[in-house]
C-alpha positions in Angstrom: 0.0 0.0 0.0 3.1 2.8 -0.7 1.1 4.7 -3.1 -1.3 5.7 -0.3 1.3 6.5 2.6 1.8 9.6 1.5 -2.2 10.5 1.5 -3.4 12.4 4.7 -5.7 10.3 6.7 -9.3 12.5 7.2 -11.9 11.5 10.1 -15.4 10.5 8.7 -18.4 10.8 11.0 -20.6 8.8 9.9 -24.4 9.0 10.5 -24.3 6.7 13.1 -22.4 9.2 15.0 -19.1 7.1 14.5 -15.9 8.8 13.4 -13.7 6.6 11.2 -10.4 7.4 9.6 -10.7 7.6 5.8 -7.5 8.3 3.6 -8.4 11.9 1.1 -8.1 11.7 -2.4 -5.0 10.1 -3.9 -3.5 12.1 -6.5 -3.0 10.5 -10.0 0.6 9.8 -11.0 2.2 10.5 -14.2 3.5 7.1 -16.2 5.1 6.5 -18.8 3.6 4.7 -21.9 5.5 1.7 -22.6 3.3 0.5 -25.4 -0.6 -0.1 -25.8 -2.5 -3.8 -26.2 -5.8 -4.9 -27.3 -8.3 -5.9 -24.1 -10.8 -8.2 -24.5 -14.4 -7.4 -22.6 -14.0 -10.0 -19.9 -10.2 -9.3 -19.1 -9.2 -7.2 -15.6 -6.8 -5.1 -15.1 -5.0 -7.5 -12.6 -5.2 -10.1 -15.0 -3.7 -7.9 -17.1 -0.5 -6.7 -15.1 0.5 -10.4 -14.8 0.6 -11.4 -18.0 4.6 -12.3 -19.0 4.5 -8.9 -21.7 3.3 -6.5 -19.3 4.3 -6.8 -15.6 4.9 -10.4 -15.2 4.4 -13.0 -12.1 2.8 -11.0 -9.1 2.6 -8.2 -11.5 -1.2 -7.4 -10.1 0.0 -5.3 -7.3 0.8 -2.9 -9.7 -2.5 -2.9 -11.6 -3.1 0.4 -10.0 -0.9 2.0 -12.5 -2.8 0.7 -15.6 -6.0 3.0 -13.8 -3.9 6.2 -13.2 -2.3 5.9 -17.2 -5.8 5.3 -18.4 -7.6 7.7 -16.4 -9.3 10.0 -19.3 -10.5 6.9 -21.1 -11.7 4.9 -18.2 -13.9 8.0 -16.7 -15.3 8.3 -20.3 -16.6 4.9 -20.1 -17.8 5.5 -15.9 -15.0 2.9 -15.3 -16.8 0.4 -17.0 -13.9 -1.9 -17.8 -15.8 -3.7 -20.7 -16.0 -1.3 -22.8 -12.4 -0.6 -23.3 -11.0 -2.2 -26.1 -7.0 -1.0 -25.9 -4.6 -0.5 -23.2 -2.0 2.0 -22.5 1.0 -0.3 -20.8 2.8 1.9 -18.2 6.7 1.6 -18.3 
């Protein structure tokens, strides 16, 4: 979880009354664009970072990185992973 130790933790009160700790908004970091590939409509993103050509064995802790590089095009389709069709790879 390094890509959120940096994010200030917040207090949430619930409507319960409860206060929880809830971590803000994580910023979304710049990658680099290795290459693109073709997705098919069933495939996940951490199915796709541990495929041998992208990020390999136990590559799915990094599938994060797929969402920040593909950001515009994944809020254009309100994250609906099937109907993207290509890829950016992040270096």
């Amino acid at each position: 979880m390094p890509r959120y130790s940096n994010v200030e933790t917040l207090s949430f009160l619930a409507a319960n009354g409860k206060t929880y700790p809830v971590k803000d908004i994580r910023p979304i970091t710049e990658q680099t664009l290795a290459f693109e590939i073709d997705k098919g409509e069933e495939d996940l993103l951490d199915e796709v970072a541990s495929r041998r050509e992208t990020f390999g064995d136990f590559g799915e802790v990094q599938s994060w990185r797929f969402f920040d590089l593909n950001i515009k095009e994944l809020t254009m389709v309100n994250f609906d992973l099937s109907k993207i069709s290509r890829l950016k790879v992040p270096l």
